[in-house]
DRENSE-737555 format. One record per residue (C-alpha): y, x, z; residue in three letters; residue number from 1. Coordinates in steps of 0.25 Angstrom, whole numbers, plus 5000, padded with zeros to 4 digits. Layout:
BEGIN
Y X Z ALA NUM
...
//
This chain:
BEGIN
4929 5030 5075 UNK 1
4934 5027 5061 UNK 2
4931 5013 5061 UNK 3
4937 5012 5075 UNK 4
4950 5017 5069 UNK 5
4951 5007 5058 UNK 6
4948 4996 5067 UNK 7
4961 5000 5076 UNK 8
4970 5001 5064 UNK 9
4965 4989 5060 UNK 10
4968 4982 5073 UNK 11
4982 4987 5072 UNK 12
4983 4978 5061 UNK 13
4975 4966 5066 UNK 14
4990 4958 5071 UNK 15
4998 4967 5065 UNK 16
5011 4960 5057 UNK 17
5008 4971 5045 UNK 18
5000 4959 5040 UNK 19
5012 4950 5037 UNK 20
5017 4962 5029 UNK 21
5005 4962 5021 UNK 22
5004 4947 5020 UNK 23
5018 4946 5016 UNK 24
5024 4956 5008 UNK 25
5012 4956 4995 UNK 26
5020 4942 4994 UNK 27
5031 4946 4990 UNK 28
5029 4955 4978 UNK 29
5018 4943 4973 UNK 30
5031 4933 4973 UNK 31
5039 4943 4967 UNK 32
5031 4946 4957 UNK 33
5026 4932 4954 UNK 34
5039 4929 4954 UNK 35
5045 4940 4944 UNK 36
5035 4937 4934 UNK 37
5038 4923 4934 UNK 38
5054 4928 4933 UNK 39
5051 4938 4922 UNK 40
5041 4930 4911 UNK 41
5050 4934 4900 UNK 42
5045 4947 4903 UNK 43
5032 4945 4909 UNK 44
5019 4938 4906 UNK 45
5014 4928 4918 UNK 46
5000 4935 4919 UNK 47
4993 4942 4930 UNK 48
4998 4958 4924 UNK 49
5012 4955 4925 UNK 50
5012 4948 4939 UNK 51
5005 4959 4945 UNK 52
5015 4968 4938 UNK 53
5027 4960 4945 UNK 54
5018 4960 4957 UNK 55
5013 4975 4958 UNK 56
5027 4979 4957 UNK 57
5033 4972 4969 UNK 58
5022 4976 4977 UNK 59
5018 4989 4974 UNK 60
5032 4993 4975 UNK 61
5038 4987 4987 UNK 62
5030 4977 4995 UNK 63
5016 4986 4996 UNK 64
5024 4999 4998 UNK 65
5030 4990 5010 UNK 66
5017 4985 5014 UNK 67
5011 4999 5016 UNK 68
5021 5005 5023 UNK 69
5024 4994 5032 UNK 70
5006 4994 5034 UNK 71
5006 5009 5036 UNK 72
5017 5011 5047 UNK 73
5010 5001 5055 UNK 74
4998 5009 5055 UNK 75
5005 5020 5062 UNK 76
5012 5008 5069 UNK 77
5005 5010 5083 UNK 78
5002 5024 5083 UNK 79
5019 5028 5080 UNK 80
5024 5016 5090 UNK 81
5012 5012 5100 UNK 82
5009 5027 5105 UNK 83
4995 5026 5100 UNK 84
4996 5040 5092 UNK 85
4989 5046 5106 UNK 86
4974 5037 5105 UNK 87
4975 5041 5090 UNK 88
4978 5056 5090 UNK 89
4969 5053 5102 UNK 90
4958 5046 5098 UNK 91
4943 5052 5092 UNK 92
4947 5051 5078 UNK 93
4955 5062 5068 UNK 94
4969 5057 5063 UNK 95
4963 5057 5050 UNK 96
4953 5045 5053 UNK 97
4967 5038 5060 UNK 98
4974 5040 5047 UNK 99
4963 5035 5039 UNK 100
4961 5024 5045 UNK 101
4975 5019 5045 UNK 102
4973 5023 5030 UNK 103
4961 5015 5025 UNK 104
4968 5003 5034 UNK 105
4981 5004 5025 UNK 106
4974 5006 5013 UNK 107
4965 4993 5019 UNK 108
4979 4985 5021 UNK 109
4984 4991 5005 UNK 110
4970 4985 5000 UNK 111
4974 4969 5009 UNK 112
4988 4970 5004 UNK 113
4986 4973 4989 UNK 114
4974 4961 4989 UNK 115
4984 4953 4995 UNK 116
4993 4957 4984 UNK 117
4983 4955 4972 UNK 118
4981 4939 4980 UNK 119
4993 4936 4981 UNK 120
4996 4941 4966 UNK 121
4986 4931 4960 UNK 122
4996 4920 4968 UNK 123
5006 4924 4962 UNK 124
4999 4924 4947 UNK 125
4995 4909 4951 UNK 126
5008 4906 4957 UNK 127
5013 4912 4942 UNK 128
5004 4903 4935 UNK 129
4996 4916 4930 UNK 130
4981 4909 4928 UNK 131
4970 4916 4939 UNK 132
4960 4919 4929 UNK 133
4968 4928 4921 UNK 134
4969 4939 4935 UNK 135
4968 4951 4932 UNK 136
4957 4960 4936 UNK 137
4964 4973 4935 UNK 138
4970 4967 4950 UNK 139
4958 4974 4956 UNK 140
4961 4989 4951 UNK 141
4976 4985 4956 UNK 142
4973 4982 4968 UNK 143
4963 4994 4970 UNK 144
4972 5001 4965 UNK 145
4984 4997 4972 UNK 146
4975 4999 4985 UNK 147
4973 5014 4980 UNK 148
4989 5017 4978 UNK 149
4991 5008 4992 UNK 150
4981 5018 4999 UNK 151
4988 5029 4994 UNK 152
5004 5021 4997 UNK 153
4997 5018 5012 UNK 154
4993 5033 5016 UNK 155
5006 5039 5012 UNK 156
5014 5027 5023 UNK 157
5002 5029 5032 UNK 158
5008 5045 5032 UNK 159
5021 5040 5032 UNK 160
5020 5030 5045 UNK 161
5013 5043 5051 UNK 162
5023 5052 5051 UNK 163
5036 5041 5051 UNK 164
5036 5034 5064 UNK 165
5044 5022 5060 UNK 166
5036 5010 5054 UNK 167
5047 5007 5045 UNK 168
5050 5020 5038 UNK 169
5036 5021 5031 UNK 170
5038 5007 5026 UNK 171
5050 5013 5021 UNK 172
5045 5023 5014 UNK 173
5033 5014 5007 UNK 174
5044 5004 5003 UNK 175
5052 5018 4996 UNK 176
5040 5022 4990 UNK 177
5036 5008 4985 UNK 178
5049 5010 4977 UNK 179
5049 5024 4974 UNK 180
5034 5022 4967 UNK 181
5041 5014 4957 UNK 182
5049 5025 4951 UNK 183
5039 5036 4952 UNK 184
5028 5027 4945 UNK 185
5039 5025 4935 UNK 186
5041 5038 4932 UNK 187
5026 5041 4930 UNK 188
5024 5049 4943 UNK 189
5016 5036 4952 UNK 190
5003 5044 4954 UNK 191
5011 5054 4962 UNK 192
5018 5043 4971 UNK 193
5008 5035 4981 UNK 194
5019 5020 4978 UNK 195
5017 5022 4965 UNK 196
5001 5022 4965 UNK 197
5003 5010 4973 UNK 198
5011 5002 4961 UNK 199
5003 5009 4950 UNK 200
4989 5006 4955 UNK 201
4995 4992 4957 UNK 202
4998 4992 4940 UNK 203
5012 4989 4946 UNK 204
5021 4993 4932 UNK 205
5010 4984 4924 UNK 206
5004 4995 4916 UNK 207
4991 5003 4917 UNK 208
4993 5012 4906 UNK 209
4996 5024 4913 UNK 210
4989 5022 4926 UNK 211
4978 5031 4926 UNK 212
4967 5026 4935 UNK 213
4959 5038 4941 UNK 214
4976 5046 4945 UNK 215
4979 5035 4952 UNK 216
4966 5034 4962 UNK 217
4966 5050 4964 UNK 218
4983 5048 4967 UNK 219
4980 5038 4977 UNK 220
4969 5047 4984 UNK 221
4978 5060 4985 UNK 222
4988 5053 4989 UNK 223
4980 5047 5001 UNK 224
4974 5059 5004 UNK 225
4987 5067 5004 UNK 226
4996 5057 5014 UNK 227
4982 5056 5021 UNK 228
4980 5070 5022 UNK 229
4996 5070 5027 UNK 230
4994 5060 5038 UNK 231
4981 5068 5043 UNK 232
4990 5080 5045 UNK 233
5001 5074 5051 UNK 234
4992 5068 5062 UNK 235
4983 5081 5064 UNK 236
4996 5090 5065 UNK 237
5008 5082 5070 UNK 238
5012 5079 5083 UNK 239
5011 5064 5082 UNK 240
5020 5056 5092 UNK 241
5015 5048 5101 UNK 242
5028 5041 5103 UNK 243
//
C-alpha cells in the first residue's frame, strides 16, 4: 500500500510545471557565483574551493530555500485545492505513511536538485577556466550532506504547507528562513536552526573547522523527526478541511 502511495505522489508530479522551478532556478546561483568570483579575483583564488564558496552561498541561502518551499506546497497542492483530503483521510493507509510519503518524495526532489547543483557548478568552473581534474572530491560529502540538511529544510515546509492553506505563504516562509539561517549560523547557533544545517552541510561560509560531523547528522534526524511527529499529530487530531 506504501508503494502505492508513492507512485500517486509521483504522478502528481509527472507534468507538473515544479520541474521548470527545478531546472531553472540551480541556474542562477551557478551564474552568479561564477560570475562573482570572476568579479572578485583580487580577493579570491580561481579554483574549485572558492567557486563553490560563491556558489554554496547563493544557493543555500535563497534559491534552494525557494525551491523547497515552492516543492512542498505542491505536495499539499491537491489535497488543499482539489477536494481530495476525503479519499486520503479516506483511504486504507495511516496519515503517517501519507506524510511519509510525500517525505521521502521531497527529500527524492532535494537529492535531484543539489545533483543538478553539483552539475551545473562543474560548468561553471569550466566556464571559469578552472582545469576538470583538479574537482574536488569533498563535493560528495557536500552534496550528502546538503541532502541531509535539505531533508531536514523539507519536513519543516511539508508541515508548514499542512497547516497553511496558501501555496505561496510557505514559499514565503522558506525564502525568510533561507535568510534568517544566515545570521543564526553566524552567530554560532546553526545546528539549532533546520536553514542553517542546509548552508552548513553545503560548507556555504568556506571553512570546515568548526563543523562537527557526527552534531550535524543527529540535528538533522530530530529535526525531521520532531516537524514529522508535528504533521502526524495535526492530521490524527485536527479537523482537516476539505474545502
Amino acid at each position: 500500500m506504501f508503494i502505492r502511495i508513492m507512485r500517486a505522489e509521483r504522478l502528481k508530479l509527472r507534468r507538473s510545471p515544479v520541474w521548470l522551478a527545478f531546472l531553472i532556478l540551480p541556474m542562477f546561483p551557478a551564474f552568479f557565483g561564477s560570475v562573482n568570483l570572476l568579479n572578485n579575483l583580487g580577493l579570491l583564488q580561481l579554483d574549485w574551493t572558492h567557486l563553490w564558496t560563491q556558489h554554496s552561498l547563493f544557493s543555500s541561502y535563497f534559491f534552494y530555500p525557494a525551491l523547497t518551499g515552492v516543492y512542498c506546497s505542491y505536495l499539499w497542492r491537491l489535497e488543499h485545492f482539489d477536494h481530495n483530503w476525503n479519499q486520503v483521510l479516506s483511504a486504507p493507509v495511516s496519515v503517517t505513511q501519507v506524510f511519509l510519503g510525500k517525505l521521502i518524495l521531497a527529500a527524492l526532489m532535494t537529492l535531484l536538485a543539489q545533483a543538478w547543483g553539483i552539475i551545473l557548478f562543474a560548468i561553471g568552473g569550466l566556464f571559469c577556466g578552472i582545469p576538470l581534474r583538479t574537482f574536488p572530491p569533498e563535493a560528495a560529502m557536500w552534496l550528502l550532506c546538503g541532502v541531509c540538511g535539505g531533508a531536514a529544510v523539507s519536513a519543516f515546509q511539508l508541515l508548514m504547507s499542512l497547516v497553511i492553506r496558501s501555496f505561496a505563504v510557505p514559499v514565503g516562509i522558506a525564502m525568510a528562513g533561507g535568510v534568517l539561517g544566515l545570521g543564526i549560523a553566524a552567530k554560532g547557533f546553526g545546528y539549532f536552526f533546520p536553514y542553517s544545517l542546509l548552508s552548513m552541510g553545503m560548507s556555504a561560509n568556506g571553512s570546515d573547522e568548526e563543523f562537527v560531523l557526527p552534531l550535524f547528522f543527529a540535528c538533522c534526524a530530530v529535526f525531521i523527526l520532531l516537524f514529522s511527529g508535528l504533521a502526524v499529530f495535526y492530521l490524527k487530531k485536527h479537523d482537516v478541511k476539505t474545502g
